[in-house]
C-alpha positions in Angstrom: -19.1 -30.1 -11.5 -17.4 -29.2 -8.2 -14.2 -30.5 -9.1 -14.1 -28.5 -12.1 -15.2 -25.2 -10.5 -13.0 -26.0 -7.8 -10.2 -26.2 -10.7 -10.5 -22.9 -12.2 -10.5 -21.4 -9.0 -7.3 -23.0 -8.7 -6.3 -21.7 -12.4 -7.6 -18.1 -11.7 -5.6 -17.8 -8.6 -2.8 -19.1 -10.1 -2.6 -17.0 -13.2 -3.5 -13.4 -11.7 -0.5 -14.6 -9.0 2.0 -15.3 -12.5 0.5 -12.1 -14.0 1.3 -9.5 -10.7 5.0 -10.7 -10.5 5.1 -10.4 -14.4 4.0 -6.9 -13.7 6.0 -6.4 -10.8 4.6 -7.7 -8.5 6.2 -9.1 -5.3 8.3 -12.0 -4.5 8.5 -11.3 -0.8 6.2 -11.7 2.4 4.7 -8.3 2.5 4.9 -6.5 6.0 1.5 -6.2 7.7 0.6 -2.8 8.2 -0.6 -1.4 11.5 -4.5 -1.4 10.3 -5.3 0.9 13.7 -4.0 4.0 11.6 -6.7 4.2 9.1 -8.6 5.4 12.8 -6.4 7.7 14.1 -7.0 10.9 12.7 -3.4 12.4 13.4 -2.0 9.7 11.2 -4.5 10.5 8.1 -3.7 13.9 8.9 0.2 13.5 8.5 -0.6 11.2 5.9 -2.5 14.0 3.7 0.5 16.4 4.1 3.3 13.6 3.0 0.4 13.2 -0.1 0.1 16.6 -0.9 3.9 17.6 -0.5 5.7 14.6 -2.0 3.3 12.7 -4.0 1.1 15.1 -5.8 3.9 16.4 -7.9 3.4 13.0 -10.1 0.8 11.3 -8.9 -3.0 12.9 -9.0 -6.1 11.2 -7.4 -8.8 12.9 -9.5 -11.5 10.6 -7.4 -11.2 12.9 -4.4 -12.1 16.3 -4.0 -9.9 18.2 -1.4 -13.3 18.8 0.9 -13.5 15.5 1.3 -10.6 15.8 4.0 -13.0 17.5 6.3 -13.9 14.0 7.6 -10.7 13.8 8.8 -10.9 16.6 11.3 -9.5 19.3 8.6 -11.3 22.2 7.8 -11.7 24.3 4.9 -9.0 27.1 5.8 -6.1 24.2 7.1 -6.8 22.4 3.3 -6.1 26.2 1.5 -3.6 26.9 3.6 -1.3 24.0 4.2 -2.5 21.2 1.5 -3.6 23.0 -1.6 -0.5 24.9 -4.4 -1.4 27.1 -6.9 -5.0 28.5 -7.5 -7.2 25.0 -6.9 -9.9 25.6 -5.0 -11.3 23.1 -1.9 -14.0 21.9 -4.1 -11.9 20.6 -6.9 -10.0 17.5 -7.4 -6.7 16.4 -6.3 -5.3 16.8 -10.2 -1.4 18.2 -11.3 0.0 20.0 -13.8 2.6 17.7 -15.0 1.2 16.0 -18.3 0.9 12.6 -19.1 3.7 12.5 -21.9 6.2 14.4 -19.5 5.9 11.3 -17.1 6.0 8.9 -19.4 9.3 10.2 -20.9 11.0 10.5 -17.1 10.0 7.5 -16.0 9.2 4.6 -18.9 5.4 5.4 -18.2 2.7 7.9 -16.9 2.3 7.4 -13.0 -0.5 6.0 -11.9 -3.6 7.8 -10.5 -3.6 6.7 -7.1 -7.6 7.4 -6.1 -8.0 3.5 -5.9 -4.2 2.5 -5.3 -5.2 0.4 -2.7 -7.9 -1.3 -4.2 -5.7 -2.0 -7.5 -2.9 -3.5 -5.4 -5.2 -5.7 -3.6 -4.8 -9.1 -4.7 -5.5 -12.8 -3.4 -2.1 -13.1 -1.7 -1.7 -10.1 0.2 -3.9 -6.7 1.2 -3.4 -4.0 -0.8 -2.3 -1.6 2.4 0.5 -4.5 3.2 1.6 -3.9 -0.4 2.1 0.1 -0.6 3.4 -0.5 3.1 6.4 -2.8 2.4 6.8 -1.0 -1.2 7.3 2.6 -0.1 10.2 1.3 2.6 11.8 -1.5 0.0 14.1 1.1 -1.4 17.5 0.5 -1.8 20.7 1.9 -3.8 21.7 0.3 -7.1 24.5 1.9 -9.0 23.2 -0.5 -12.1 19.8 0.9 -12.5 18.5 4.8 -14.5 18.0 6.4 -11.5 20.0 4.7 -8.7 17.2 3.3 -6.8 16.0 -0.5 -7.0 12.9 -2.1 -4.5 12.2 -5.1 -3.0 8.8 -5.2 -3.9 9.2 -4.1 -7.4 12.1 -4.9 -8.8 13.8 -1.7 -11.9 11.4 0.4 -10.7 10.6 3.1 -12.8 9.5 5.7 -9.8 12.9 6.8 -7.5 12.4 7.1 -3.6 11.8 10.4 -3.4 11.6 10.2 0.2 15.1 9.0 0.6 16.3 12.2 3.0 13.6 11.4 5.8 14.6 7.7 5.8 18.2 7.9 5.8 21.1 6.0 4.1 21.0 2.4 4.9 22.6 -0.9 3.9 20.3 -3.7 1.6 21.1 -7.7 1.9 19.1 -9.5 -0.7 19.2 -14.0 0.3 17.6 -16.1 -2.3 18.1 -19.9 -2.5 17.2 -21.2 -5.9 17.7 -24.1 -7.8 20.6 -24.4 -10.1 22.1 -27.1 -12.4 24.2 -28.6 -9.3 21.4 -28.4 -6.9 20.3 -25.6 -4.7 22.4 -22.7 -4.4 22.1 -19.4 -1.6 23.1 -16.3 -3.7 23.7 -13.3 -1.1 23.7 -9.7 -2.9 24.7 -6.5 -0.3 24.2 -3.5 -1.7 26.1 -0.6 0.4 25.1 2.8 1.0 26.0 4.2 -2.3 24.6 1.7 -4.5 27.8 -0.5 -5.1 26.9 -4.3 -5.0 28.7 -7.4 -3.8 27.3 -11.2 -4.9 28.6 -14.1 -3.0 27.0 -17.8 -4.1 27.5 -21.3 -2.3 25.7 -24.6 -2.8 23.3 -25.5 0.4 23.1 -28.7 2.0 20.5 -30.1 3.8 17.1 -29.9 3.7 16.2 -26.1 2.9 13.3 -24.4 0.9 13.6 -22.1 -2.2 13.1 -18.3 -1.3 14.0 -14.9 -0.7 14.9 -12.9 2.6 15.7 -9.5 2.8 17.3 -7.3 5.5 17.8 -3.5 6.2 21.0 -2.0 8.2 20.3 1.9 8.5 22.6 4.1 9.4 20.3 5.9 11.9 18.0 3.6 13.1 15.9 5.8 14.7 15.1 7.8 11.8 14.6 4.7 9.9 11.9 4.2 12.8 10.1 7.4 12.5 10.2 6.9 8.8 8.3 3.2 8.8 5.8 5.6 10.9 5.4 8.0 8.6 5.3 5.7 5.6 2.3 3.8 7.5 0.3 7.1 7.7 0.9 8.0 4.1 -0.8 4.6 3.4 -3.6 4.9 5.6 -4.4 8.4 3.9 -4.1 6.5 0.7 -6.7 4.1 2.4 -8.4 6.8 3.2 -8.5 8.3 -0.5 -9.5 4.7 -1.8 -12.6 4.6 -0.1 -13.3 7.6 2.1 -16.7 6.3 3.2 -15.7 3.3 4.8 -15.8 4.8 8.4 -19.8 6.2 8.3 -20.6 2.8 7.0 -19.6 1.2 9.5 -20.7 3.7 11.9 -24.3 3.4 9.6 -23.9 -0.4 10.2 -23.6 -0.5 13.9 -27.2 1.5 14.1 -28.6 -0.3 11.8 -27.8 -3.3 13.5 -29.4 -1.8 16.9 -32.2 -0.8 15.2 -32.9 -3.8 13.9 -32.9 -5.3 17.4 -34.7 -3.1 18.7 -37.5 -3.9 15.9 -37.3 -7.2 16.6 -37.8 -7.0 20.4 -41.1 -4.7 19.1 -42.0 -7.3 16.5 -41.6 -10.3 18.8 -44.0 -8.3 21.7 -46.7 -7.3 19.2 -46.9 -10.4 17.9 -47.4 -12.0 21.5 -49.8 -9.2 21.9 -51.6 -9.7 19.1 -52.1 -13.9 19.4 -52.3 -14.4 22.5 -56.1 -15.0 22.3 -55.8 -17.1 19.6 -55.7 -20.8 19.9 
């Protein structure tokens, strides 16, 4: 009976793995992201500004009411006056205007709600913050696709990088060593600045392992930089949105937990108290 439990763990693993890369899901290590963000209330901050001015055009989160930003140090003037466009009001929810049918025809589908991004891109292999983390700064230029963009993480893309201008041009190299009719052969695609793309193939020798490596060359590294921050506290915010109660509860835990010693210590001297008569 354990065996066969043990086996359809296996299985299960294995098929929602084969069913996330059928869906676009990764084929790289995802980059860990810097978890000490979803604390730092200047980063949740920036990362509800980057939400509301670049990813609420298409993307709604109609989980989360804009007053729910008040537990991260906002108030309800700084949400009307630097978060909210047009005539919501701080109690509603984080909707848009653009209809469903309008994104589906500019981009192949509807995009997503992203109230529970995180959770949804959670997956056995890799945390669902490490996924939006290495997604939003795996853009690269692709003369061969709709819209000129390609990723890393999720490869025709139907969504552009719209946030292209803050992270600068850059340069993509795409290695992959994969097994071909004459043995394994290292297939290294550049793809420059403007999208144009150069393949080059050899056969390897030696003992190597199947996989894929990617690497970056900006041409302003230090705005590249600045932008990897950013990008990290768009994703804590989206954290954040996922499940904005996380911090209380763990603040609820920790007293809890010192109650509960505390009880005990009571508990422990009553009883004493109580038997120590008794033989």
């Amino acid at each position: 009976m354990n065996k066969l439990i043990g086996s359809l763990v296996v299985l299960a693993g294995t098929l929602l793995s084969a069913t996330a890369q059928a869906a676009g899901g990764p084929a790289i290590p995802m980059d860990t992201f810097p978890a000490a963000k979803t604390k730092d209330l200047a980063a949740l901050q920036n990362g509800a500004k980057l939400f509301a001015n670049h990813c609420l055009n298409c993307h709604s989160a109609t989980l989360m009411r804009w007053n729910r930003l008040q537990d991260i140090g906002l108030n309800e003037s700084q949400i009307k006056e630097f978060l909210i466009f047009g005539d919501q009001k701080v109690g509603d929810t984080m909707t848009i205007a653009t209809p469903v049918k309008d994104g589906k025809a500019w981009f192949g589908k509807a995009p997503p709600d992203l109230s529970v991004i995180v959770r949804a891109r959670t997956s056995f292999d890799y945390k669902g913050v490490d996924y939006l983390y290495t997604l939003l700064r795996g853009y690269y230029r692709d003369q061969t696709t709709v819209t000129g963009w390609n990723n890393i993480v999720y490869p025709n893309i139907g969504m552009p990088h719209i946030l292209w201008e803050r992270q600068g041009a850059r340069e993509a190299t795409i290695t992959q060593i994969a097994p071909s009719d004459k043995g394994l052969v290292r297939t290294v695609t550049t793809f420059g600045v403007d999208g144009s793309k150069v393949r080059t193939s050899e056969p390897v020798s030696g003992p190597t392992k199947e996989g894929m490596a990617v690497s970056f060359k900006p041409a302003d590294p230090e705005k590249a930089r600045q932008f990897d921050e950013e990008v990290a506290d768009l994703v804590a915010f989206l954290a954040f949105v996922t499940d904005p109660s996380a911090a209380s509860r763990v603040r609820i835990g920790a007293w809890v937990l010192v109650f509960l010693l505390f009880f005990t210590a009571v508990a422990w001297w009553l009883n004493s108290k109580f038997w120590r008569d008794v033989k």
